[in-house]
N, C-alpha and C positions, 0 to 999 in steps of 0.2 A: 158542432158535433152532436149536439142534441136532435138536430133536425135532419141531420146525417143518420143515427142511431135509428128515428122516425120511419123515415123514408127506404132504408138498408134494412134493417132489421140485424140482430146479433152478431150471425156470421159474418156479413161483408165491414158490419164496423170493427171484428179483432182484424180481418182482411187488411183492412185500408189502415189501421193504425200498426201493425206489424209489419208491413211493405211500407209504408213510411219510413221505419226506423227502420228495415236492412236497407233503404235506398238512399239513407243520410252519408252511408258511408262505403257503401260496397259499387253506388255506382257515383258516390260525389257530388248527391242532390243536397246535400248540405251544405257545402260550399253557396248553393244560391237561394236556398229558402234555409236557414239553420233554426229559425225559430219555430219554423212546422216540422221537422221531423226532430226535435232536442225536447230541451226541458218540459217548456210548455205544452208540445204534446202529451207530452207522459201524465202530467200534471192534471190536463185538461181529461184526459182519456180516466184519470184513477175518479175524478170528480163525478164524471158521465155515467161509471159504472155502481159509483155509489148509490147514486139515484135511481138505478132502473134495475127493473127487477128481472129482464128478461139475461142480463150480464152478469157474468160470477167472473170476480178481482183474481181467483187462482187462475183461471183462464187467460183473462188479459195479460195478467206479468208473468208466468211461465214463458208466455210467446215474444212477450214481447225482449224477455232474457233471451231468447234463443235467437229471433231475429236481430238483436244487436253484437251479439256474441258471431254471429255466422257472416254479420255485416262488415264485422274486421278482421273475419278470417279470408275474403275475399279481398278486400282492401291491401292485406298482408300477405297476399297470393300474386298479387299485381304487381305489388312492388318487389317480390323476389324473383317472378318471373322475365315481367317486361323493362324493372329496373329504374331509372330516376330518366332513360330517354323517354316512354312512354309519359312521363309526369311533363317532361318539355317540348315534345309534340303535340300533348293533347292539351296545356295552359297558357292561359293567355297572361297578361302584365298581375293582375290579381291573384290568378295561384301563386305565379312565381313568388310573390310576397308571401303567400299563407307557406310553402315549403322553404321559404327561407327560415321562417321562426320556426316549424316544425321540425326543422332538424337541427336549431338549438335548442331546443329543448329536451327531444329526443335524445339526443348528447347529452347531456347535464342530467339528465334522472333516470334514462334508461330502460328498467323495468317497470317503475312508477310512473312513467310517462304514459302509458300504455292504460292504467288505471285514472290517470289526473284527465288523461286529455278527451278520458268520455263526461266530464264537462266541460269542456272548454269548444264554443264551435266548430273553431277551425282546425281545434286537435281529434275531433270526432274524424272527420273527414282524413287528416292528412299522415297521422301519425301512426297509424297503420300502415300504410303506404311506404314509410321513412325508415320501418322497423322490419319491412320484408326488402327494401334496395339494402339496409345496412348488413342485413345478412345476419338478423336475430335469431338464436335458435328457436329451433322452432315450438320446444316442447317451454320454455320461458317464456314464450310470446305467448301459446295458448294458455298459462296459468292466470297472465297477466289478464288479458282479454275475458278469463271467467270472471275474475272476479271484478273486473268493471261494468262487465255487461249485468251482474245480478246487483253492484251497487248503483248504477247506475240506472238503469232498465227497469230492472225489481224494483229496486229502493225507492224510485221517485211516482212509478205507477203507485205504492204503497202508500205512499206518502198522500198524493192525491186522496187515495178511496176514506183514508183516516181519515182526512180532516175535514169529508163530508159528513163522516158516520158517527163522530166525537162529537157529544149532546153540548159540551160547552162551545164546541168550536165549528159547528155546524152553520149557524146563522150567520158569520163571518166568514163564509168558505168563500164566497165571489171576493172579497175584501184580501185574502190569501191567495187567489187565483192570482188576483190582479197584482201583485205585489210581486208574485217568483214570476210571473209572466214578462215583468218592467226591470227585474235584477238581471232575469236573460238578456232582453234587448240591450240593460248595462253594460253589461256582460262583454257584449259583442263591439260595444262601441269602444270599448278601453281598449278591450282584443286588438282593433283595429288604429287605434292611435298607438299603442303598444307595438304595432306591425312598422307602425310611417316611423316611428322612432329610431327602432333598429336596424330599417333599411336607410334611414338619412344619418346614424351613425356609423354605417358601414361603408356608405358611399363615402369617407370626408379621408 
């Protein structure tokens, strides 16, 4: 990202890290890259901006609240429009699985789902989708959706730029990259044996 920054210059790096994160979920590039437009991005991006002087951190997480927040109002336009056939024409054996769990869980917390599942990979991508076919209202959907896109979006850019800029926790920032970088990829792996679980308990 550093050599991205280099090479781009200011504007095309909030570019390219804002369209990352609306395309995680408004077009479903997170379903196959989840660790370049999620945590790690955000992460990486707050860490990038600490360091260089040509980027200001209200910049970055403004946009990037706004491109997550508008990436699940599209998401949740899809699925009230085109409905869960759209979700079974357009997936193959691996959606099917990720909209199996996203709509238990989307069931089971409802308005919090909408907030939880901007960490979770597969709930970035799908549960938006699950809460426009379920016919959520809409003005609860959008409350939900702010405030995950500014905890989630805001919070984790935030997060990054701090812990380049905090004198004790500065020297240790690549040490702390790498650390929420490898909980993500955790993350994903449980997500995903979590997924074989409840569809091989469903099947029995």
């Amino acid at each position: 990202m550093g050599d991205l920054l280099s090479a781009a210059g200011p504007i095309i790096f909030y570019v390219i890290v804002w369209g990352l994160v609306f395309a995680g979920t408004a077009i479903f590039l997170g379903l196959f890259i989840p660790f370049i437009t999620g945590d790690s991005l955000l992460f990486a991006a707050g860490l990038i901006t600490a360091s260089a002087a040509s980027l200001n951190i209200v910049i970055l997480a403004v946009g990037v609240g706004i491109a997550a927040f508008l990436g699940d109002q599209v998401g949740f336009l899809l699925g009230r429009h085109y409905g869960r056939g759209y979700l079974d024409r357009h997936g193959g054996r691996r959606t099917q699985k990720a909209i199996f769990v996203a709509e238990t869980f989307y069931q089971r917390y409802g308005w919090w789902s909408i907030v939880v599942a901007r960490f979770v990979p597969w709930g970035r991508v799908f549960i938006p989708v699950i809460a426009g076919v379920g016919r959520m209202n809409y003005y609860r959907f959008v409350s939900s959706n702010l405030v995950g896109a500014l905890a989630w979006g805001v919070g984790i850019s935030l997060v990054g730029y701090f812990t380049a800029t905090i004198p004790g926790v500065k020297s240790a920032s690549y040490v702390i990259a790498g650390v929420v970088i490898a909980l993500s990829i955790i993350a994903g792996i449980r997500t995903w044996r979590a997924t074989r679980h409840e569809q091989a308990a469903a099947a029995e």
